[in-house]
C-alpha positions as CSV (number, residue, x, y, z in Angstrom):
1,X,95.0,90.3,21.0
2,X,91.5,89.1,22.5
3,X,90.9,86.5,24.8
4,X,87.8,84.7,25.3
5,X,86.5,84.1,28.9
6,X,84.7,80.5,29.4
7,X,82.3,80.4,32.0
8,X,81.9,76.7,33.7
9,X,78.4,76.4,33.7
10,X,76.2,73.4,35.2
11,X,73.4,74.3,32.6
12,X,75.8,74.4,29.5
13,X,74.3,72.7,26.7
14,X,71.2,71.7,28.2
15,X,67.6,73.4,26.7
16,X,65.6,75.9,28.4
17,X,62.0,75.5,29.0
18,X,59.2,76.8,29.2
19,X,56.3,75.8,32.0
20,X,52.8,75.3,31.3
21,X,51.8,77.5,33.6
22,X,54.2,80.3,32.5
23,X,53.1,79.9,29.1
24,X,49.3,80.0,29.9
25,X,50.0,83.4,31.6
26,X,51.9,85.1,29.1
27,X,48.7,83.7,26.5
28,X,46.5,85.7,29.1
29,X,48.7,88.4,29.7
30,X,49.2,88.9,25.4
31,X,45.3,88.6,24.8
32,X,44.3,92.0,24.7
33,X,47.4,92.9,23.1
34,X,48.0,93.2,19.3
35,X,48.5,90.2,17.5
36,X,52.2,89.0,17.1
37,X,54.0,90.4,20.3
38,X,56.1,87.8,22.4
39,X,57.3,88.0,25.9
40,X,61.5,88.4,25.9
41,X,63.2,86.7,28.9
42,X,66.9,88.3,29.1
43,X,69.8,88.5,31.8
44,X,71.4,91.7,32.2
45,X,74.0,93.4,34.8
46,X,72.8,94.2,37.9
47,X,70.7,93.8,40.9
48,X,72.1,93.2,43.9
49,X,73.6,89.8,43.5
50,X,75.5,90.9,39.9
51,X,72.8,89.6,37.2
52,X,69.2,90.4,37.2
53,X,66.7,88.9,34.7
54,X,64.8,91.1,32.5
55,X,61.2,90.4,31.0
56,X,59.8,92.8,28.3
57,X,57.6,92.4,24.8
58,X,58.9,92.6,21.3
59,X,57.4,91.9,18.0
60,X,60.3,91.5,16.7
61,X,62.3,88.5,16.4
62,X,66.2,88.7,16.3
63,X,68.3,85.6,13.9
64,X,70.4,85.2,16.8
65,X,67.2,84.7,19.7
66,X,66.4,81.3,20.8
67,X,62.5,80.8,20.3
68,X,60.1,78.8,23.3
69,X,57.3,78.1,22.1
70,X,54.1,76.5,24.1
71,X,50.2,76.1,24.3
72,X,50.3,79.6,21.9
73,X,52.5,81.2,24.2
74,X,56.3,82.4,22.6
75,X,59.3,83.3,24.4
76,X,62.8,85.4,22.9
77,X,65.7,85.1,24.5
78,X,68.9,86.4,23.0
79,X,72.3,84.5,22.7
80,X,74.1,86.0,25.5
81,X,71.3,85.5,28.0
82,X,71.0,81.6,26.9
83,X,74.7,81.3,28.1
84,X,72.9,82.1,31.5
85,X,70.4,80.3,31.3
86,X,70.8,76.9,30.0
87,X,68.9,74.3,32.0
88,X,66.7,77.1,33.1
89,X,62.6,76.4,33.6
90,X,61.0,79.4,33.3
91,X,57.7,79.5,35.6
92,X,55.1,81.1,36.7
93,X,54.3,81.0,40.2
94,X,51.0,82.9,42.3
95,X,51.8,82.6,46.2
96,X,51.3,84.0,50.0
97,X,53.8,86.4,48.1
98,X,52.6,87.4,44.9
99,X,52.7,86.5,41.6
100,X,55.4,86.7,39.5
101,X,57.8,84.6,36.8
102,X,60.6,82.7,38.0
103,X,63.4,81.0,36.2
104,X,64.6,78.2,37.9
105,X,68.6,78.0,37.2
106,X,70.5,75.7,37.8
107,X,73.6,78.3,37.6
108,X,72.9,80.5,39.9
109,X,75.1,79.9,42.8
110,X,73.1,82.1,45.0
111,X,69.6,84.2,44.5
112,X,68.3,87.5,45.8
113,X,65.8,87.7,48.3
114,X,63.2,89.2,45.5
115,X,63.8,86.1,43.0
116,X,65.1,88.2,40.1
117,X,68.6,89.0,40.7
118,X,71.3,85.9,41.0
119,X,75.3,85.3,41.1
120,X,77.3,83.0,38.9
């Protein structure tokens, strides 16, 4: 007998996106690359809140992956991670800090100092 957990999420149902300036940096990231790879935006276990997000290039394109696409720039993100991540921007942001993407969620009930960790 299996039962099915149901997370209460404030960003259920609602689309991800993708910002302008995320998706001109991942174009200029991907330009001296070879043709075709696409930057893959996941949330795995970890990190010292519980979750961490995970960025990483594929070529490769699974049925299941929800697919951003912007001003020539494509995002993956498999279907476990969009659970995660619904109403999520993700951005790119160059401050006094660094530089770095961010994906502002709106379920994250509390981030890590370093911006890529988060609770639920």
């Amino acid at each position: 007998m299996s039962e099915s957990m149901e997370l209460d999420l404030p960003g259920a149902g609602k689309p991800i996106t993708l910002s302008s300036r995320a998706a001109k940096q991942i174009t200029k990231i991907l330009s001296g690359e070879e043709p075709g790879l696409m930057l893959r935006v996941a949330v795995t276990g970890g990190g010292c809140s519980g979750f961490q997000y995970a960025f990483t290039f594929d070529d490769q394109k699974q049925d299941d992956d929800l697919v951003l696409e912007k001003d020539g720039a494509t995002v993956l993100i498999d279907d476990v991670s969009q659970m995660y991540l619904g109403g999520s921007e993700i951005d790119y942001v160059d401050d006094l800090i660094g530089a770095s993407f961010k994906i502002n969620n709106p379920n994250a009930s509390a981030n890590c100092g370093c911006g890529t960790s988060f609770s639920i």
